[in-house]
Backbone bond lengths (Angstrom), bond angles and torsions (degrees), N, CA, C in turn:
res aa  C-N    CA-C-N  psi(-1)  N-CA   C-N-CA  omega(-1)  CA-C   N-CA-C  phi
1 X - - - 1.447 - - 1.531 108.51 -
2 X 1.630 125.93 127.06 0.671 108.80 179.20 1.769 128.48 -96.78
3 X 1.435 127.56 -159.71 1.685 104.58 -157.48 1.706 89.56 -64.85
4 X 1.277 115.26 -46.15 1.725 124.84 -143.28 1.758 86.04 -85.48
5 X 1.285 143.32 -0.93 1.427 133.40 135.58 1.596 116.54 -80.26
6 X 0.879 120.57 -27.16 1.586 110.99 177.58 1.463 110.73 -63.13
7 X 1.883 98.05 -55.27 1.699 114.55 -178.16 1.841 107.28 -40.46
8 X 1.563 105.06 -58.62 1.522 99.53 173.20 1.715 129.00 -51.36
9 X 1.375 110.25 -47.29 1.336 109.34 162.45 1.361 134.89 -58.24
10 X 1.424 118.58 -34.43 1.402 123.15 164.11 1.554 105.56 -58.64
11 X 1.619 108.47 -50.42 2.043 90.98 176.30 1.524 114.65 -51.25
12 X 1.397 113.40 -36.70 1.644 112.59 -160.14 1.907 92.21 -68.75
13 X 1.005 103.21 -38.13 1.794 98.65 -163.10 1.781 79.62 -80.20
14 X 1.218 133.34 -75.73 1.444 110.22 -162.82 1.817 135.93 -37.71
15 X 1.492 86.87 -35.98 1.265 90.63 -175.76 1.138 114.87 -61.18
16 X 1.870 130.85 -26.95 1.476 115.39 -162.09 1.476 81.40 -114.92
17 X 1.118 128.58 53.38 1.300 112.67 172.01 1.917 98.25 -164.54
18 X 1.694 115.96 90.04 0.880 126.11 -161.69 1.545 115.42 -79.56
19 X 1.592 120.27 2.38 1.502 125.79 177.06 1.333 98.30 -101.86
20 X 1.468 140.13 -15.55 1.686 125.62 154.34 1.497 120.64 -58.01
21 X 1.248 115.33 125.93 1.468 133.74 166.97 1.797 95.91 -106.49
22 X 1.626 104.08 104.47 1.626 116.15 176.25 1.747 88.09 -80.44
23 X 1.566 85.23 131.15 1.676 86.50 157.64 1.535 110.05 -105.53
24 X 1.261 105.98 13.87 1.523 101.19 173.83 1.723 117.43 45.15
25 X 0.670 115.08 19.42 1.444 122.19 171.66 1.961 108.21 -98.32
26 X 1.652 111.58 161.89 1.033 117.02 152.96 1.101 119.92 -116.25
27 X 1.602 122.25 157.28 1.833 118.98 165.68 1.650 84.45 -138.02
28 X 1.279 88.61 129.61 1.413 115.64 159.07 1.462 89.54 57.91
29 X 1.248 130.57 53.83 2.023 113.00 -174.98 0.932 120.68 72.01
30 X 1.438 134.56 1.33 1.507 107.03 -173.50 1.595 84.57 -127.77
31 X 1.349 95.40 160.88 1.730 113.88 167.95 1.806 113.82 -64.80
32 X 1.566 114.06 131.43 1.947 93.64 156.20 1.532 117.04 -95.71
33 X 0.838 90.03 -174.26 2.001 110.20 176.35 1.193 124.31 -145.72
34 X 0.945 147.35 114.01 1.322 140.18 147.97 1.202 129.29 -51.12
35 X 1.505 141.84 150.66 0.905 131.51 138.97 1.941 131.79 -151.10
36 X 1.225 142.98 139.61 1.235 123.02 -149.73 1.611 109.65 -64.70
37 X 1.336 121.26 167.74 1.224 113.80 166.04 1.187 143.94 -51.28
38 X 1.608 106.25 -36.11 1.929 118.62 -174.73 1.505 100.80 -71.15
39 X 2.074 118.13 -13.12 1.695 104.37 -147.42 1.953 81.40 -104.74
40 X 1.356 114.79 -12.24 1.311 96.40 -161.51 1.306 150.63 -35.82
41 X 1.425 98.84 -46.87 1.463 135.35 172.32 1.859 111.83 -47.53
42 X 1.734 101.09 -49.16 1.451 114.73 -149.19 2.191 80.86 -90.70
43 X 1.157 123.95 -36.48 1.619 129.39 155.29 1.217 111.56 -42.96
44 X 1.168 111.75 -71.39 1.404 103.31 -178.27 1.398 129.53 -57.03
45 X 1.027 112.65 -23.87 1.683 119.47 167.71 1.655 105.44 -79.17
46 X 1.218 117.62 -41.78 1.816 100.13 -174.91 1.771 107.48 -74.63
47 X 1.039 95.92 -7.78 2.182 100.10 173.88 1.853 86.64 -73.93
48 X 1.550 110.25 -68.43 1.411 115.41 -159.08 1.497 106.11 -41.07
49 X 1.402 106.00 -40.44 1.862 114.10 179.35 1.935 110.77 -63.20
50 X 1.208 99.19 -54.63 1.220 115.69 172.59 1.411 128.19 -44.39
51 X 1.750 117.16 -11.65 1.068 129.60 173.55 2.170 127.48 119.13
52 X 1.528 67.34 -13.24 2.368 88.27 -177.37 1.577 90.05 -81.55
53 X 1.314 107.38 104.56 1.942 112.81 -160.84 1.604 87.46 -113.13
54 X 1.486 124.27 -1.65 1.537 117.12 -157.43 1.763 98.60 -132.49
55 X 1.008 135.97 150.33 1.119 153.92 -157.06 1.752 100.67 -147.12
56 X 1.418 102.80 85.56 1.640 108.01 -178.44 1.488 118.39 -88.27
57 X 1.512 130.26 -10.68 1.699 135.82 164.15 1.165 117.88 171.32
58 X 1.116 102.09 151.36 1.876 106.17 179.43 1.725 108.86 -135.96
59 X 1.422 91.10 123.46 1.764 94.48 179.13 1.497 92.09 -151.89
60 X 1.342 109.14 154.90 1.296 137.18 141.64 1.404 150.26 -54.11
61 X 1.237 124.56 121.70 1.714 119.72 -178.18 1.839 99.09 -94.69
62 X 0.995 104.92 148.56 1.625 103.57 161.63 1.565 115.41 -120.46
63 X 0.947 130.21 101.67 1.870 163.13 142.28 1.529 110.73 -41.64
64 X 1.280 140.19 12.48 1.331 135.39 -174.02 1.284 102.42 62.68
65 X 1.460 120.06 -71.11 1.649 103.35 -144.57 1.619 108.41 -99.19
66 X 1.651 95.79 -16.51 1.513 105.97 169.60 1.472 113.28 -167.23
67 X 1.449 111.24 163.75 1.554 112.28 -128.67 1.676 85.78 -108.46
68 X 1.343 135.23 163.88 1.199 127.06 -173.45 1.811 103.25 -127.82
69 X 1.421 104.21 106.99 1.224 108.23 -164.06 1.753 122.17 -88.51
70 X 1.206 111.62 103.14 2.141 118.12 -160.12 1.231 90.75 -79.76
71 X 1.194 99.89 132.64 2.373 98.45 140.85 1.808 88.60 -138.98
72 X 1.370 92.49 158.66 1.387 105.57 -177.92 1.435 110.12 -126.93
73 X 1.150 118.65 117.74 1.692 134.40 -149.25 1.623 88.77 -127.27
74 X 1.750 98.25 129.29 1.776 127.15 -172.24 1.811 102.66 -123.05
75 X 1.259 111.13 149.13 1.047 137.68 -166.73 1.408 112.58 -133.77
76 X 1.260 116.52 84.16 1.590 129.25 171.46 1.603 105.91 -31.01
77 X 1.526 92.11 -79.56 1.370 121.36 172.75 1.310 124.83 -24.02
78 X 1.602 104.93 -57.31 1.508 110.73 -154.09 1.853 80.43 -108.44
79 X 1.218 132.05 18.33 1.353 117.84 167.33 1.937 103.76 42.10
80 X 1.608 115.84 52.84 1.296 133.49 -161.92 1.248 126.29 -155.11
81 X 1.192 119.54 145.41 1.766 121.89 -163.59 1.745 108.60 -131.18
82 X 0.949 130.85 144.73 1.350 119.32 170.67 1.908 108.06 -161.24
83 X 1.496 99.11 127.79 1.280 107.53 -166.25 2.225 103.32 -89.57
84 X 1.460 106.41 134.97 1.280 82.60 -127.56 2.470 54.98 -124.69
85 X 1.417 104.37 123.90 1.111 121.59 -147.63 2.089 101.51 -115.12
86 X 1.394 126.83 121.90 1.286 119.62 165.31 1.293 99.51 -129.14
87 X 1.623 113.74 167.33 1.239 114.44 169.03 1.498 106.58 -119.23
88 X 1.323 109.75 136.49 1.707 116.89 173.90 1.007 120.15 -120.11
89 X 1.489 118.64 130.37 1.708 122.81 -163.38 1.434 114.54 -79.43
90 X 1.626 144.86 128.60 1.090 132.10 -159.10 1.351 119.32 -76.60
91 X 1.430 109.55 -21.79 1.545 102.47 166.95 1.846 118.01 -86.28
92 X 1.372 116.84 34.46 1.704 132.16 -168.51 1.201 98.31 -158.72
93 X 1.318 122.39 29.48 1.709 113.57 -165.97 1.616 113.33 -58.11
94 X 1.378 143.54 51.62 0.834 116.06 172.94 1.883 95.20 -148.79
95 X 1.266 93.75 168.15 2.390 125.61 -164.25 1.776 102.39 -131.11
96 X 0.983 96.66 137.14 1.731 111.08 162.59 1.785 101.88 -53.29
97 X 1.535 120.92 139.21 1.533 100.67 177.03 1.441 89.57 -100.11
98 X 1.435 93.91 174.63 1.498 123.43 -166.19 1.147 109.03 -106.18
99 X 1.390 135.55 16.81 1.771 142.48 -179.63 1.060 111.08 -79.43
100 X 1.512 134.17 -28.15 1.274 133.54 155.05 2.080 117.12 -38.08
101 X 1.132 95.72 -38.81 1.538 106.31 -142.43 1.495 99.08 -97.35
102 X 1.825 117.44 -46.02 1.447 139.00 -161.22 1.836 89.19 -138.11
103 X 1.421 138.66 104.32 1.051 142.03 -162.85 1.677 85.10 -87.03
104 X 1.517 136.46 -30.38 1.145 121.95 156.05 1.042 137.94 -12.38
105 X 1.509 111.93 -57.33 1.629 132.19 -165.70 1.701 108.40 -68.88
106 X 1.380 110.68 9.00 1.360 106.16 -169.10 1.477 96.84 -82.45
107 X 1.528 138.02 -61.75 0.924 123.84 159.64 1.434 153.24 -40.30
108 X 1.372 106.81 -32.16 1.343 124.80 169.38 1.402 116.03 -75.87
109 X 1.091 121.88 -47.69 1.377 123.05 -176.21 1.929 103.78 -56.81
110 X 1.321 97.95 -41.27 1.381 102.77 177.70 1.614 118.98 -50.46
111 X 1.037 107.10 -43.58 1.672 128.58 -176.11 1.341 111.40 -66.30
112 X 1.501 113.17 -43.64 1.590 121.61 170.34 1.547 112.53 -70.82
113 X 1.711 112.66 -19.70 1.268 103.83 175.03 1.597 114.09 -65.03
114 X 2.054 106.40 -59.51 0.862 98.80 -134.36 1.891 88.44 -85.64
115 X 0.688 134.90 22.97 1.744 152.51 -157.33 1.651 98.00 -116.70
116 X 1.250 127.64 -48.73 1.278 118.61 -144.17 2.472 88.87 -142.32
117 X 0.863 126.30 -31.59 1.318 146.89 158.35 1.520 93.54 93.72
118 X 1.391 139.38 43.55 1.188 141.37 157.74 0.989 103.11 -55.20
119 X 1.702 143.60 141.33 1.715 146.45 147.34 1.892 106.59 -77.76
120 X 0.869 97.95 158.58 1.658 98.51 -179.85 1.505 94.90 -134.09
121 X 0.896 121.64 115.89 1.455 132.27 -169.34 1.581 107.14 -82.40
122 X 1.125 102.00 118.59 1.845 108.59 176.25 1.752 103.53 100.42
123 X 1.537 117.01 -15.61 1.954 110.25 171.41 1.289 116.54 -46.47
124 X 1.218 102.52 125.49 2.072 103.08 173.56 1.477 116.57 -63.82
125 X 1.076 100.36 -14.74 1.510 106.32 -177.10 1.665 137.68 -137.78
126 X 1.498 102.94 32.61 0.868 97.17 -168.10 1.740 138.00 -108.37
127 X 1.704 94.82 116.83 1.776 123.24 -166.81 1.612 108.65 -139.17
128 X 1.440 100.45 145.24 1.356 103.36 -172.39 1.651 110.60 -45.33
129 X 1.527 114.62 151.08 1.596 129.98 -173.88 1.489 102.20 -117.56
130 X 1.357 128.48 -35.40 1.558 98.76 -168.56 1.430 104.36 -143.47
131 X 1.947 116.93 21.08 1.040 133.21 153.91 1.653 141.68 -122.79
132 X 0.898 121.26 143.09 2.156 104.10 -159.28 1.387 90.55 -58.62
133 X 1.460 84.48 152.68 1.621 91.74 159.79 0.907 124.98 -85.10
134 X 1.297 165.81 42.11 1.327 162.08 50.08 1.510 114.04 22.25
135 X 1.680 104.17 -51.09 1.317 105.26 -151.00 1.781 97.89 -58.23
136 X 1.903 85.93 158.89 1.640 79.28 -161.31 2.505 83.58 -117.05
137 X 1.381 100.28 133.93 1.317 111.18 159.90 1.696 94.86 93.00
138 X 1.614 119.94 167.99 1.630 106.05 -170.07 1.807 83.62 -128.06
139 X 1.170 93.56 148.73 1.327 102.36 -167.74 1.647 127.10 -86.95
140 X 1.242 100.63 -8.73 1.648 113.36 -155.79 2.216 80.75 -99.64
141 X 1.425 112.61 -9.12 1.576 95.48 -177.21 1.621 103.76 -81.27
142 X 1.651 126.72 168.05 1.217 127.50 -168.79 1.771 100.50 -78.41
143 X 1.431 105.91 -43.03 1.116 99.72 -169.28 1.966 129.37 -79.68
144 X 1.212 91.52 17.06 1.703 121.84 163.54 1.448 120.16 -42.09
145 X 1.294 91.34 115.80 1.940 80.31 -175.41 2.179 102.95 -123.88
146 X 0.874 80.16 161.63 1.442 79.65 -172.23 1.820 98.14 -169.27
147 X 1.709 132.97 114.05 1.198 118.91 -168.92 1.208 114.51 -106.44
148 X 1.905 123.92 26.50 1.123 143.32 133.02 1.609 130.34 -53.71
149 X 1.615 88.38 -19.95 2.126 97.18 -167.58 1.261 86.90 -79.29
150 X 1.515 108.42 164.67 1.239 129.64 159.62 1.455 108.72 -113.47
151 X 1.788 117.30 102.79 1.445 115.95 178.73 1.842 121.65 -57.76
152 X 1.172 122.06 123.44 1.587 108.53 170.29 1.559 106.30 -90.38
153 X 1.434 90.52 170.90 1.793 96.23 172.82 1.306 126.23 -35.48
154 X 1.047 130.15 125.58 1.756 121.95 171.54 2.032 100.41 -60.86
155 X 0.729 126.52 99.41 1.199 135.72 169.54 1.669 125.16 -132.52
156 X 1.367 116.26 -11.60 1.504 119.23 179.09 1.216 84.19 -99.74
């Protein structure tokens, strides 16, 4: 698909779908989206209807004051990708999960938990995946302390 077919399809899905904020941008080829936190769930299902049948990853950015929550949604069909974007406040860290919708997300969501300490409200399963449970604090957040690390330059 090329950009100026994606651009048209992102209008057709935005327009009937008044909780997308298009950022009209691309990364790496694919279209983003916005959308608020309370609508995510009920978004993510009108993409899934819409034809995005595949659920390709879900991770987190951390922003200090709030965390920037990715999933990246594929389109067999529409030969199409779209990075499908919320923001979550760090003192509210938590999203409706998406395991209902993309049985994928069961793992991933887990990983963003125990990595970043987002809750996903409604996960069947959700306990740390690739750290003990013991472990105490999630490491992938900025404000992570640990006096084993060795800090580098703030330069990225």
């Amino acid at each position: 698909m090329t950009p100026d077919e994606m651009a048209a399809l992102l209008e057709r899905i935005t327009a009937h779908n008044p909780r997308l904020h298009p950022l009209f941008s691309l990364e790496f080829g694919d279209a983003v989206v916005g959308v608020e936190r309370a609508e995510l769930f009920a978004t993510a299902a009108d993409l899934r209807d819409a034809g995005f049948d595949r659920l390709g990853m879900v991770t987190a950015v951390d922003r200090d004051e709030v965390f920037v929550l990715v999933y990246r949604l594929h389109s067999r069909s529409l030969s199409a990708a779209i990075f499908l974007k919320t923001l979550v406040p760090r003192d509210d860290a938590w999203v409706a999960s998406l395991v209902e919708l993309w049985p994928a997300a069961l793992w991933q969501e887990r990983e963003v938990f125990d990595l970043f300490g987002i809750h996903f409200e409604g996960h069947p399963d959700l306990r740390r995946i690739l750290l003990p449970d013991d472990f105490v604090g999630h490491p992938l957040r900025k404000d992570y302390d640990d006096p084993r690390l060795i800090r580098r330059p703030d330069y990225i």
